[in-house]
C-alpha positions as CSV (number, residue, x, y, z in Angstrom):
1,X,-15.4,14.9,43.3
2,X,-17.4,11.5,41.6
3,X,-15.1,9.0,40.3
4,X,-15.9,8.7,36.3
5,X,-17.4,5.0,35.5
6,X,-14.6,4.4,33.3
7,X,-15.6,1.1,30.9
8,X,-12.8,-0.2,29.7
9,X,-13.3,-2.9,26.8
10,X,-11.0,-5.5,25.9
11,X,-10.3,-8.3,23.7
12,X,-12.2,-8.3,20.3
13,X,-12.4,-11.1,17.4
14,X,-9.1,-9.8,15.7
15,X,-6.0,-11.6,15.3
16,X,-4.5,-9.4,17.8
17,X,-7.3,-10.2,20.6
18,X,-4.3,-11.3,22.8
19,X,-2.3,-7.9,22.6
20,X,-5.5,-6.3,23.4
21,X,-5.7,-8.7,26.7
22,X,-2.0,-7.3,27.9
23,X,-2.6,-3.6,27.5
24,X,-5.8,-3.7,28.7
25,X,-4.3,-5.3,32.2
26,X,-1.4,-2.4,31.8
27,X,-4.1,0.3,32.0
28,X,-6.3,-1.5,34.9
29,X,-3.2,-2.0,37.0
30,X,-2.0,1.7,36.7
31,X,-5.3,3.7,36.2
32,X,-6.0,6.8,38.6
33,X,-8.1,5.0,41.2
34,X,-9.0,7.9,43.0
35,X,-10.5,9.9,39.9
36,X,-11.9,7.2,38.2
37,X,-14.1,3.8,38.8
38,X,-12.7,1.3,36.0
39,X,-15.2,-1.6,35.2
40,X,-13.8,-4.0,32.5
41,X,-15.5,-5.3,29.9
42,X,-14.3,-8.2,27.8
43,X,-15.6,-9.5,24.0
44,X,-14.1,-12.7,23.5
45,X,-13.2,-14.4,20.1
46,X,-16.9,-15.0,19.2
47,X,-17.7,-11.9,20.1
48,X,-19.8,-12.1,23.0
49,X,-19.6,-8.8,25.4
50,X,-19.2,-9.9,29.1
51,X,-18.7,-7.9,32.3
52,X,-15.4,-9.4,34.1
53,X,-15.9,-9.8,37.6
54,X,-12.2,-11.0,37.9
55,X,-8.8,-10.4,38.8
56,X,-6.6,-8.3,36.1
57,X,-4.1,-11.1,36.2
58,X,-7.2,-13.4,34.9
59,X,-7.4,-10.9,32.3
60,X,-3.9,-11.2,31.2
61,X,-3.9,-14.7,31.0
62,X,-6.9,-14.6,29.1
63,X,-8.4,-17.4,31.6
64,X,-11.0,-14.9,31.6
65,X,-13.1,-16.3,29.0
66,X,-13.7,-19.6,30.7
67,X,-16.3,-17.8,33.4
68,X,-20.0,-18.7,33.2
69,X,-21.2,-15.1,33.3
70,X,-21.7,-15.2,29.5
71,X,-24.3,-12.3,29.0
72,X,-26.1,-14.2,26.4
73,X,-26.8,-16.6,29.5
74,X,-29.6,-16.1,32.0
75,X,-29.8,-12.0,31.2
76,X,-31.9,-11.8,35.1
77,X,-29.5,-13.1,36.9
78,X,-26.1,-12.7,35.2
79,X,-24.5,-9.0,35.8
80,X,-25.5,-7.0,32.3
81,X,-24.7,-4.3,30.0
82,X,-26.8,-2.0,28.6
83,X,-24.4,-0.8,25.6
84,X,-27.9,1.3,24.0
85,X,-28.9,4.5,25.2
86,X,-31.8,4.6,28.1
87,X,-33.0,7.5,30.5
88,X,-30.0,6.4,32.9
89,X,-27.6,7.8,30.0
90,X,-25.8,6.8,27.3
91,X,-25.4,3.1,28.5
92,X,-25.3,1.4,31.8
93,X,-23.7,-1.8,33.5
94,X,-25.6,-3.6,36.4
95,X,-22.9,-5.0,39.2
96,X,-23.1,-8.1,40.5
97,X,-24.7,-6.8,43.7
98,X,-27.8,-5.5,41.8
99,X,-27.1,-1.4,41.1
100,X,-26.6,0.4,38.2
101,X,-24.3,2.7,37.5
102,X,-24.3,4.9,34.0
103,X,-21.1,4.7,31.5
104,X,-19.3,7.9,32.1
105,X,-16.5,7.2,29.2
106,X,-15.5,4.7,27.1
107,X,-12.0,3.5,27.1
108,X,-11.9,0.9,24.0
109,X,-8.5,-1.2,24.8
110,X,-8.4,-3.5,21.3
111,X,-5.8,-3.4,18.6
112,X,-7.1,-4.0,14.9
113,X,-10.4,-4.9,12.9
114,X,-13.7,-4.5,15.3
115,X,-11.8,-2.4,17.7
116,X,-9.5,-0.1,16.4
117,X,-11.2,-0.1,12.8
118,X,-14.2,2.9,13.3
119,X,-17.1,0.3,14.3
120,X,-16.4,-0.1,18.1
121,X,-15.9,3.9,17.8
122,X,-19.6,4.2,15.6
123,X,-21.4,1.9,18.2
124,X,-20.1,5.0,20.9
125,X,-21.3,8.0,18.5
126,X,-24.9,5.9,18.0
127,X,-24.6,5.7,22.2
128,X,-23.4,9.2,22.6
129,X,-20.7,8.6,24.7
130,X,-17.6,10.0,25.3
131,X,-14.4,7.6,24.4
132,X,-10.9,7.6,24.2
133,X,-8.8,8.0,20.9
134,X,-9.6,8.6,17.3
135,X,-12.9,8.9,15.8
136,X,-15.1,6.7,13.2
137,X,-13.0,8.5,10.1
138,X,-9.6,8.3,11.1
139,X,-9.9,5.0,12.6
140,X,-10.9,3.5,10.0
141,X,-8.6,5.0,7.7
142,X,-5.6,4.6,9.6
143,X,-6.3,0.9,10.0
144,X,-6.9,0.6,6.3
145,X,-3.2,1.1,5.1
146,X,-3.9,0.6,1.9
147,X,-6.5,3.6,1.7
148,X,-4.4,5.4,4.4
149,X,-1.3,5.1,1.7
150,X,-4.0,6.4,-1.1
151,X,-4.5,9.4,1.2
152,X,-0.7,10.0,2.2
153,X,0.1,9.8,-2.0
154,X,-3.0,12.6,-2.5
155,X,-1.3,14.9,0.3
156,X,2.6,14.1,-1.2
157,X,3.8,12.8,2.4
158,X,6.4,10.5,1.1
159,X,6.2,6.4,1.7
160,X,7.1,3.3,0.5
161,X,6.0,2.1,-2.8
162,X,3.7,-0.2,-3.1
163,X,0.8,-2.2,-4.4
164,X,-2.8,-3.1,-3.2
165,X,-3.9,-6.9,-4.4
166,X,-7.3,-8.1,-4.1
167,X,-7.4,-11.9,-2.6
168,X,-10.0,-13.1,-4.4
169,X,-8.0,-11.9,-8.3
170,X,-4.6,-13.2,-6.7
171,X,-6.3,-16.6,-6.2
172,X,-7.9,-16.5,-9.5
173,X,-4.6,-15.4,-11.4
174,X,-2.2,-15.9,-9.0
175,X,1.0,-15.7,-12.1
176,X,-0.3,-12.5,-13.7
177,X,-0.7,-10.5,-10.0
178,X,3.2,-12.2,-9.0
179,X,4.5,-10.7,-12.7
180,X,2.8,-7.1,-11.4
181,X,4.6,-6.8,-8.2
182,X,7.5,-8.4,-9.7
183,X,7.0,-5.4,-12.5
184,X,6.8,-2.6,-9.8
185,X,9.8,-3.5,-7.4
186,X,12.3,-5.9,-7.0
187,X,12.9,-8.4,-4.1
188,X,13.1,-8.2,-1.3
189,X,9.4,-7.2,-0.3
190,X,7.5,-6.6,2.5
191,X,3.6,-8.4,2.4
192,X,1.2,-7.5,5.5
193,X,-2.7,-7.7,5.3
194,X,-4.2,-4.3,4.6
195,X,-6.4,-4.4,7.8
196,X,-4.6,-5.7,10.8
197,X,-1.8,-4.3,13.1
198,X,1.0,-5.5,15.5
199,X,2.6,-7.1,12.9
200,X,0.2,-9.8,12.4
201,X,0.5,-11.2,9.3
202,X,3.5,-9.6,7.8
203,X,6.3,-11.8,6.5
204,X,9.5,-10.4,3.8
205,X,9.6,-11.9,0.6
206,X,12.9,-12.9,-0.9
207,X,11.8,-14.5,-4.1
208,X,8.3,-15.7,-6.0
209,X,8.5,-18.4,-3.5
210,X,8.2,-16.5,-0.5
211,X,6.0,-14.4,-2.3
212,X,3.6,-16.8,-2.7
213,X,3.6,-17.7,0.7
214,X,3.4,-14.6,2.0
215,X,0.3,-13.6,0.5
216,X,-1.4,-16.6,1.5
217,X,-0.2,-15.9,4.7
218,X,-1.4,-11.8,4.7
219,X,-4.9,-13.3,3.1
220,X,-6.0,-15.5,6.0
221,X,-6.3,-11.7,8.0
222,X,-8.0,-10.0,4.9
223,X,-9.3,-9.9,1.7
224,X,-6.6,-6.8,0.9
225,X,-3.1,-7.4,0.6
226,X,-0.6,-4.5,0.9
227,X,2.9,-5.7,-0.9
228,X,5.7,-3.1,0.1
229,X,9.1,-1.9,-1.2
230,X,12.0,-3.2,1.0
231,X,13.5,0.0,2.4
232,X,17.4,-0.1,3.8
233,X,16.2,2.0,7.1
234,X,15.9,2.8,10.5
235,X,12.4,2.1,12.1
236,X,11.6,5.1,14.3
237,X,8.5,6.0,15.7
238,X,6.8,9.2,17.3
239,X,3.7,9.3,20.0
240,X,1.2,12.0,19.0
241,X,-1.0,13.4,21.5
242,X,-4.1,15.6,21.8
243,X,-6.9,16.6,19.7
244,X,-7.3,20.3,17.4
245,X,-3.5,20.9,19.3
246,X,-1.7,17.7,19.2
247,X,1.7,17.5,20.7
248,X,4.3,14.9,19.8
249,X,7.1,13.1,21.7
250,X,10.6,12.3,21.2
251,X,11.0,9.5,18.7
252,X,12.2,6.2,19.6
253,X,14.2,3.6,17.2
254,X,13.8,0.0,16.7
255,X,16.8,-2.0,16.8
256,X,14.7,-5.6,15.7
257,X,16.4,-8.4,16.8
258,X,15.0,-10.5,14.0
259,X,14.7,-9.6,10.6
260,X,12.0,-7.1,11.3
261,X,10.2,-5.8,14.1
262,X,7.7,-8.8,14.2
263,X,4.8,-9.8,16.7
264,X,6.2,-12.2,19.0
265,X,9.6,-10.0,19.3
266,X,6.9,-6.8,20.1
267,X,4.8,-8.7,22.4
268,X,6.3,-12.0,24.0
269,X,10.2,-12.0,23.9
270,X,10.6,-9.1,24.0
271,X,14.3,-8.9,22.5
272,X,14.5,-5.9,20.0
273,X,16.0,-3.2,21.5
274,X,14.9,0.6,21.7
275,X,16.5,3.6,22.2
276,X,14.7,6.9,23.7
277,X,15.3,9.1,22.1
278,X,16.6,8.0,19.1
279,X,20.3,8.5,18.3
280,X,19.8,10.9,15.2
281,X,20.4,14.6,14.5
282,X,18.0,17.2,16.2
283,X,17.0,18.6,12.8
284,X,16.0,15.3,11.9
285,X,14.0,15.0,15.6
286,X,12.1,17.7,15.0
287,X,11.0,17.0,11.5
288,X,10.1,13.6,12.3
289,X,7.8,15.6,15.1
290,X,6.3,17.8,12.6
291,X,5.6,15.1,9.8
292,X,3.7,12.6,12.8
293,X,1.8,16.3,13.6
294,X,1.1,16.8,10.0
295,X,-0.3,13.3,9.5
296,X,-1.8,12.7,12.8
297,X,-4.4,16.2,11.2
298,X,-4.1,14.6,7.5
299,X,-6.1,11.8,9.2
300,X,-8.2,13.7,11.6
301,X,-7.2,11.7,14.5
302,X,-8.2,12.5,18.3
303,X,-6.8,12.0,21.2
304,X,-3.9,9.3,20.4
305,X,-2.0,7.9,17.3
306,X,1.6,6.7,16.7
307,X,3.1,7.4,13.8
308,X,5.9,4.8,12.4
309,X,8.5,6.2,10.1
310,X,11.1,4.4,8.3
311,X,14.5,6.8,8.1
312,X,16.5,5.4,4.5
313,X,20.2,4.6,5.7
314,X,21.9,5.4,2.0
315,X,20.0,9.0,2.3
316,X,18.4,9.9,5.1
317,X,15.3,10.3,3.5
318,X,12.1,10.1,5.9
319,X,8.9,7.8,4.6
320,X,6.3,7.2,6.7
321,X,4.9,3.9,7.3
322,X,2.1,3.8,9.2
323,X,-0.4,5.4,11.7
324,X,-2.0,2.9,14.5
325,X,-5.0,5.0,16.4
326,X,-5.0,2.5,19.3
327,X,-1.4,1.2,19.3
328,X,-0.3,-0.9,22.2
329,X,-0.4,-0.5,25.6
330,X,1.8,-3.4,27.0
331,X,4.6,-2.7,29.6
332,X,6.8,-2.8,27.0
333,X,4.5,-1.1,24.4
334,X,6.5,2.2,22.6
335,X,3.6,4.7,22.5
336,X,4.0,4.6,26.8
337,X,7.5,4.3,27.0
338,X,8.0,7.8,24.5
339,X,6.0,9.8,26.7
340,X,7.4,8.6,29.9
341,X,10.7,9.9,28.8
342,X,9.1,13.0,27.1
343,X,8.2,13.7,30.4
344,X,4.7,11.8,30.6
345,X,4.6,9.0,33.5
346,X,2.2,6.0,32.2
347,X,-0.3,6.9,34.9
348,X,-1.2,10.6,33.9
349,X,-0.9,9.3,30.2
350,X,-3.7,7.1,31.0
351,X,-5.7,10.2,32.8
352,X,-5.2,12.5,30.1
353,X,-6.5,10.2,27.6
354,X,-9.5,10.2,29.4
355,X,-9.6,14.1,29.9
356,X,-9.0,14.7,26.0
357,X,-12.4,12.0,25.4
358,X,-14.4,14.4,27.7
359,X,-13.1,17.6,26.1
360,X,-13.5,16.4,22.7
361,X,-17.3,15.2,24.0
362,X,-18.0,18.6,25.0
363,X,-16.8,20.1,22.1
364,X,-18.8,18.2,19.7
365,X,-21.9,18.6,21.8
């Protein structure tokens, strides 16, 4: 049987280009060799597209970005991508030895704005190619939280409150937004840009002081700021998985090690701890199941998602928090490490991502 041509696309201009670099390397090192032909691509923090004709460590490291095979550079005799339709298919990357093989399916490895956001995943439908994860809608809903928490309020799924500020009015009246939030919740709060993931960003708010520099903070990554109740809770999270019949996987908890789960305890030090599956009651397991299920649809997502929930101590009442349509694939990464002990090893995870952008291809077609 042909190997698929499977381009796997890395890196991005987001503030969580890094995170991308790490899972992308994940997938490489573990993909099925023998069903499928990966060929990395990598868009570095300018946003240039170039084919990586080095090792996966490179890519890790992110040293990758220092090669001279910029495709903007010498386009005859630098290796190329074709990333708009021609007679050879939906797209096609020349190799550095001179052939030409077609794009089978896309596997877009990048966490946040111009990745995980609905435009990498619109540049695929305008190429009509198959790709892995969510399409244009849910992507770009889910990584909008504050029109993702519009839509979970419409459908009653219960959440956090919160409120949506605008930068530009907080920076014109900075005391009169302050006085709202203040108005709608007390402190402590939580402050994260609306359009960004892997914690990047987010900071908790004890007073006006904080709160001031919090949003500043949030509004270097966006011109929407989502301010959140602080919730006495448990952070658990569930791995959805499929398209029209998604599946999900036992829940994991978050014990942070810091005051929250934040980006450098996620994705460098790794010293939060986790446990699979989470210690709570089996009623509680299966609803948590069913509600990432029922929001996973709510959103229209394909192929992946996972669903954060935060589980109040005082009650036991379930909010969710968040749904991330690409969420990280990192050796350490969650979504992986639920499905492993679901019963998924990383390595067919990977493979049935893949099968599930082909089926959903078909199925559109």
């Amino acid at each position: 049987m042909k190997k698929l041509n499977v381009l796997v696309v890395f890196g991005g201009k987001s503030g969580e280009h890094d995170v991308s670099l790490m899972s992308a390397a994940s997938i490489l090192r573990a993909i099925d060799q023998e069903k499928y032909n990966p060929i990395p691509v990598g868009i570095t923090k300018d946003g240039t597209w170039k084919l990586c004709n080095c090792t996966i460590d490179e890519i890790e490291s992110g040293s990758w970005e220092g090669e001279s095979n910029l495709l903007a550079e010498n386009m005859k005799e630098t290796p190329k991508i074709s990333l708009l339709p021609t007679e050879k298919g939906g797209g096609f990357i020349q190799t550095p030895n001179g052939s030409v093989e077609e794009i089978d399916v896309v596997f877009p490895v990048l966490h946040g704005p111009f990745g995980e956001d609905g435009t990498l995943q619109g540049l695929m439908e305008m190429m009509d190619l198959p790709y892995v994860g969510a399409g244009v809608l849910a992507s770009a809903v889910a990584m909008d939280k504050g029109m993702a928490k519009k839509l979970f309020e419409a459908d009653a799924i219960p959440q956090a409150k919160y409120v949506l500020l605008n930068r530009k009015r907080y920076f014109t009246e900075p005391d009169r937004v302050l006085q709202e939030v203040e108005e709608a919740f007390g402190y402590p709060v939580f402050v994260k840009p609306a359009n960004l993931g892997s914690s990047v960003g987010i900071s908790k708010a004890k007073d006006r002081g904080q709160l001031m520099v919090a949003i500043e903070e949030a509004a270097k990554y966006d011109r929407r700021i989502v301010v959140e109740e602080f919730i006495n809770c448990r952070e658990i999270e569930c791995a959805v998985l499929g398209n029209d019949e998604p599946i999900a996987s036992l829940p994991a908890e978050i014990i942070p090690s810091h005051e929250f789960y934040d980006y450098r305890d996620k994705y460098f030090d790794g010293t939060s701890q986790f446990v699979i599956p989470a210690e709570i009651s089996e009623e509680m397991i299966n609803t948590i199941r069913e509600m990432a299920i029922e929001v996973y649809g709510l959103l229209d997502c394909t192929g992946l998602a996972r669903v954060d929930f935060f589980v109040e101590k005082e009650t036991n009442r379930i909010l969710v928090n968040e749904v991330n349509t690409m969420p990280g694939f990192t050796k350490i990464s969650m979504y992986p490490k639920m499905w492993e002990v679901t019963g998924l090893p990383y390595k067919e995870l990977i493979s049935r991502l893949i099968e599930l952008a082909m089926e959903r291809y078909e199925d559109r077609k």
